[in-house]
C-alpha positions in Angstrom: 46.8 48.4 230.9 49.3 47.7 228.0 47.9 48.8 224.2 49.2 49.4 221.0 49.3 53.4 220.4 46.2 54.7 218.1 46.8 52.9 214.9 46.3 54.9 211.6 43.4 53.7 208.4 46.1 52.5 206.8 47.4 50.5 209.6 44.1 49.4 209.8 43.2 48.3 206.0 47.0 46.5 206.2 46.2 44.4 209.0 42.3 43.5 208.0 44.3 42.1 204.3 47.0 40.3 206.6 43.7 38.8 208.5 42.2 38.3 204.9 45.0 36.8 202.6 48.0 35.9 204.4 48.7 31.9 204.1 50.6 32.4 207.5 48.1 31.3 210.3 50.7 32.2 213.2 51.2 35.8 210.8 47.3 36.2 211.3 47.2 35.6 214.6 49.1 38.2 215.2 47.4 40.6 213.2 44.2 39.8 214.5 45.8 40.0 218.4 46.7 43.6 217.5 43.1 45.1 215.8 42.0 43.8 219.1 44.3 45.2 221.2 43.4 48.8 219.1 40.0 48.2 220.5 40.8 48.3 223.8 41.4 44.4 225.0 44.1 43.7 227.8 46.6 41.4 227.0 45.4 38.8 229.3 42.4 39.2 227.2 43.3 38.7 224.7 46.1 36.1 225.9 42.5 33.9 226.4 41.2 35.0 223.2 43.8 33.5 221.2 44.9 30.3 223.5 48.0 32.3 223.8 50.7 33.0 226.6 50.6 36.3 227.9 54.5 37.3 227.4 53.8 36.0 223.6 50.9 38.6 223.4 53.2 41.5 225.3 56.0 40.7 222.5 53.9 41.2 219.6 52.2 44.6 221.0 56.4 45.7 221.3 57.3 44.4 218.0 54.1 46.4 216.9 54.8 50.0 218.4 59.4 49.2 217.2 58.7 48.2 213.5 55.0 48.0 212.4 53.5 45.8 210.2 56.8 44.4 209.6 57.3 43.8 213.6 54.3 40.9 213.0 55.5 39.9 209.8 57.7 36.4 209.3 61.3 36.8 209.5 62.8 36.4 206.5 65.4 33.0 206.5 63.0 31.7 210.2 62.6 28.2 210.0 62.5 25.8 207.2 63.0 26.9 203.4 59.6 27.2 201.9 59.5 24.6 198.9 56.7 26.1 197.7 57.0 30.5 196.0 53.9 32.4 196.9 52.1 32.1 193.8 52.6 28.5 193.9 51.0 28.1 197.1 48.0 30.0 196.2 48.0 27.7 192.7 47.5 24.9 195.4 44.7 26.6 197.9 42.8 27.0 194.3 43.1 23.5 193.5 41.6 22.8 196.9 38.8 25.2 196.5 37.7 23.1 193.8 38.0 20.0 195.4 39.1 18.4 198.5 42.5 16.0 198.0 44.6 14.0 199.3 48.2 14.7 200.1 49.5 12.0 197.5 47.2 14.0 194.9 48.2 17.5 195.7 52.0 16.3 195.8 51.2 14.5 192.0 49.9 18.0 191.0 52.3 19.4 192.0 54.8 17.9 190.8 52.9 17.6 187.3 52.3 21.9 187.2 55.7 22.5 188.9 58.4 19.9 188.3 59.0 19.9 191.9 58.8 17.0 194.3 57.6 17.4 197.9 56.7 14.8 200.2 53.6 14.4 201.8 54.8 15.5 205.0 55.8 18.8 203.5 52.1 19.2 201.7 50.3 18.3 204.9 52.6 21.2 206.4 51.3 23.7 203.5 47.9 22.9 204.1 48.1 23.3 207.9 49.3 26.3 207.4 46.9 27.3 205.3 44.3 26.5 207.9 43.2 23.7 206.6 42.7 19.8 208.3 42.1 16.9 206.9 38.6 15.4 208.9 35.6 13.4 207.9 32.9 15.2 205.3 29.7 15.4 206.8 26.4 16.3 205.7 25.1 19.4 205.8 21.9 21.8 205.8 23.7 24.4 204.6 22.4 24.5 201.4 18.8 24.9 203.2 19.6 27.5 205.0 19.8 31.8 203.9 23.3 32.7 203.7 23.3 36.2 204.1 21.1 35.8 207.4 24.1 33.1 208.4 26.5 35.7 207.9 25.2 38.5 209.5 24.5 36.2 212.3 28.5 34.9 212.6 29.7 38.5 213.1 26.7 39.4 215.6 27.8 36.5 217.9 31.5 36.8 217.3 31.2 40.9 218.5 28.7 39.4 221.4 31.5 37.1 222.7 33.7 40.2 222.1 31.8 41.9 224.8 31.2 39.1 226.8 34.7 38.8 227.5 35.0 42.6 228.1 32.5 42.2 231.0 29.7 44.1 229.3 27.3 41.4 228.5 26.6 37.8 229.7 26.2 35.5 226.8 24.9 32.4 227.1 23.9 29.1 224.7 21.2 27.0 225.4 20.2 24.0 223.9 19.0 20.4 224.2 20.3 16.8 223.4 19.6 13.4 224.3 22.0 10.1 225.1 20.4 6.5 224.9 21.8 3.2 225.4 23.0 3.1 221.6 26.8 3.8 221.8 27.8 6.9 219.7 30.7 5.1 217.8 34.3 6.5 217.4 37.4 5.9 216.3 40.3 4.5 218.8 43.6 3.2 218.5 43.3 -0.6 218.0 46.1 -3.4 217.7 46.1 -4.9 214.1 44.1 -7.9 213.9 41.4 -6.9 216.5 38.5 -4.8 217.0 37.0 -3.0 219.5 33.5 -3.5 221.0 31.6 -1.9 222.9 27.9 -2.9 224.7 24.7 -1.8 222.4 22.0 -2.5 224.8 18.8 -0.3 224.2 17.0 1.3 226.8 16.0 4.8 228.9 17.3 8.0 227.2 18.9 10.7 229.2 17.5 14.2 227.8 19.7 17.2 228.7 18.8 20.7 229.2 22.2 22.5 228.9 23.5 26.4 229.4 26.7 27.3 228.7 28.9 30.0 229.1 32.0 30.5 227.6 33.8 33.4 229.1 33.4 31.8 232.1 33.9 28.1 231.5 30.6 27.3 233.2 27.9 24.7 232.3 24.7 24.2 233.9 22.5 20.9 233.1 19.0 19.6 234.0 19.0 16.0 233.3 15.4 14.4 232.5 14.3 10.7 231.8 10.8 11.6 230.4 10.4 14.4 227.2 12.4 17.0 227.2 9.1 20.5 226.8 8.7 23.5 226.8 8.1 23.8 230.2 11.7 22.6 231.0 13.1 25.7 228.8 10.4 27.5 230.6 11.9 27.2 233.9 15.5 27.6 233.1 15.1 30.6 231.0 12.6 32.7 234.3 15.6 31.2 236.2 18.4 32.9 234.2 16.2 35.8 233.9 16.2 36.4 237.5 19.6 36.6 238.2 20.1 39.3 235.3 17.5 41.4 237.3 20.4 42.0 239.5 23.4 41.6 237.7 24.0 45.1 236.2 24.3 44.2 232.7 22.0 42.5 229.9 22.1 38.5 229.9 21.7 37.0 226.1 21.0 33.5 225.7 21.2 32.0 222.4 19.3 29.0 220.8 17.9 27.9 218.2 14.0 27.5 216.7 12.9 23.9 218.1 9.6 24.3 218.8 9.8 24.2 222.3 12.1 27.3 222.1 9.1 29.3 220.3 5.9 27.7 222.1 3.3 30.6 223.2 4.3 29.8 226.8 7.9 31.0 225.9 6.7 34.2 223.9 4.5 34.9 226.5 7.4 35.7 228.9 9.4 37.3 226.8 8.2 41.0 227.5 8.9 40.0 231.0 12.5 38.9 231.0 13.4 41.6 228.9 12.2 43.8 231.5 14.4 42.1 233.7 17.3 42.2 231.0 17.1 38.8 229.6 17.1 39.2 225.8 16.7 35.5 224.0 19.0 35.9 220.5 17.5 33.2 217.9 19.7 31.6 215.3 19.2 31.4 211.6 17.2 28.3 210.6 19.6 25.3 209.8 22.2 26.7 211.0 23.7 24.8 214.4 27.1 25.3 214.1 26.5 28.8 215.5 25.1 27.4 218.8 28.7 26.5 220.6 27.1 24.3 223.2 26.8 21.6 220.2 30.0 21.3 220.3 30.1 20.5 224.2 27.4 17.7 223.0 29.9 16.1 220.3 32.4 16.1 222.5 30.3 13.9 225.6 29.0 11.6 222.6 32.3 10.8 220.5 35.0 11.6 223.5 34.5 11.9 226.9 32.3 9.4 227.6 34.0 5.8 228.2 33.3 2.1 226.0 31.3 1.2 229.6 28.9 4.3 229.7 26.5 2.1 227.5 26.3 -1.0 229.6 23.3 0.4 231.7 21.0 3.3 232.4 22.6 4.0 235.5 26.1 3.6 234.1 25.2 6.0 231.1 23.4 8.5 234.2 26.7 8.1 236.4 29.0 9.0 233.5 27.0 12.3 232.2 26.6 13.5 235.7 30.7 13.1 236.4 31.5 14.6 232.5 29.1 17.5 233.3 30.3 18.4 237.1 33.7 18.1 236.1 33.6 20.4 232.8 35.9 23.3 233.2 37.9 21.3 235.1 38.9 17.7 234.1 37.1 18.2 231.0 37.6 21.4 228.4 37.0 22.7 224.9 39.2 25.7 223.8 36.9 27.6 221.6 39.3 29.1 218.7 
């Protein structure tokens, strides 16, 4: 299996700052692709990993183990002529920490601070690279929530994926949502002059029961018309536990604390399926972002399914069951 040699602690602290503070995303990746390849993940690995060819991965371990730090490093005169020095551009990612902008503003600033015009294609390129994209603000709980237990719970899941695609671990997120006859509504192309619309009828909900695993690109659903209990969770959780009885390695599933994830019935097992080698990780209060199946969800309500989903029950049924049996295959989230 191909690896980078042993890398020194100085090797080490040099990539973790590239990780940290380089404004070059592709740079990063890089860096990142080799700590984990120090750690022992194949290339196809960590090919996955990073949404990444395997041949690209293979070139950056060589460059690596030739040159260094400076073998994953930007080539001097590559590409385009910055417009922008160093400093400057980390004069812009502090204006943005203040505040979000628009291009038009940040190209105004800058040509205010620096006496240097850029268009806004060139400052949308600056602020792509410095990972950021320009989406809708939401609302959030995450001024409810404890930080530090959000924290500490982002680097436990991100070194339980890290196992899970190793092989030593199954990790799994469960979690609930529900789909009614009100259309979720999102954006689409439209010619000028017209609009769009789509059926609101009102009606049954659909109530999902979902599990999904990542490494493996697999989703299981239990689709309910009536309330969604404990029982439900009950039953796919002994279910999950038996097959880690014979599976070799510990199964995690993570979800959050609804109330039918902490009923008595639920506690009650839990001795029992962690005999069997079922362990049940609970997230941080208001924090669902870490839960990755709500992400599957957003994508079902906003994407996947069609304007006609919403004409019917039925309709609404037929499309979740084809979006569900087809995920993995016709439909996909790359997790970054």
């Amino acid at each position: 299996m191909k690896t980078v040699s042993p890398i020194t602690e100085n090797d080490k602290r040099e990539l973790d700052r590239i990780v940290a503070e380089d404004l070059s995303a592709r740079t990063r990746t890089r860096a990142e692709s080799i700590l984990l390849s120090s750690r022992g993940f194949s290339i196809g690995e960590i090919a996955k990993i990073k949404n990444k060819h395997i041949i690209t991965v293979s070139r950056w371990i060589d460059q690596w183990e030739e040159r260094g730090v400076d073998g994953i490093l930007e080539a001097e005169g590559r590409g385009r002529k910055k417009s922008l020095t160093e400093d400057e551009l980390r004069q812009v990612a502090e204006w943005l920490g203040g505040a979000p902008r628009s291009a038009k503003a940040i190209a105004d600033e800058i040509k205010k601070t620096f006496g240097k015009v850029v268009s806004r294609d060139t400052v949308r390129r600056i602020l792509k690279g410095a990972g950021k994209v320009w989406k809708r603000v939401r609302t959030s709980l995450r001024g409810d929530r404890d930080e530090d237990s959000f924290r500490l719970c982002e680097q436990e899941l991100a070194e339980h994926l890290e196992a899970a695609a190793r092989g030593e671990i199954k990790l799994l997120y469960l979690d609930e949502s529900g789909f009614n006859g009100e259309s979720y509504i999102p954006y689409a192309w439209q010619d000028k002059g017209t609009t769009l619309e789509i059926p609101c009828p009102r009606g049954k909900r659909v109530n999902v029961l979902g599990v999904l695993s990542i490494a493996d690109a697999k989703l299981e659903v239990e689709m309910v018309t009536g309330k969604m209990t404990s029982q439900n969770v009950l039953g796919k959780l002994d279910g999950i536990a038996g097959e880690s009885s014979t599976a070799g390695i510990p199964y995690v599933v993570v979800l959050d604390n609804a109330s039918i994830h902490t009923a008595k019935v639920i506690k009650g097992m839990r001795p029992e399926w962690e005999a069997k080698g079922l362990l049940l990780y609970f997230l941080p209060t208001y924090s669902p972002e870490l839960n990755l199946i709500e992400i599957l969800w957003r994508k079902v309500k906003y994407e996947w399914l069609p304007f006609d989903a919403h004409e019917s029950y039925d309709k609404l049924s037929g499309c979740l069951n084809e979006i569900f049996s087809e995920f993995g295959n016709k439909y996909n989230i790359i997790y970054a």
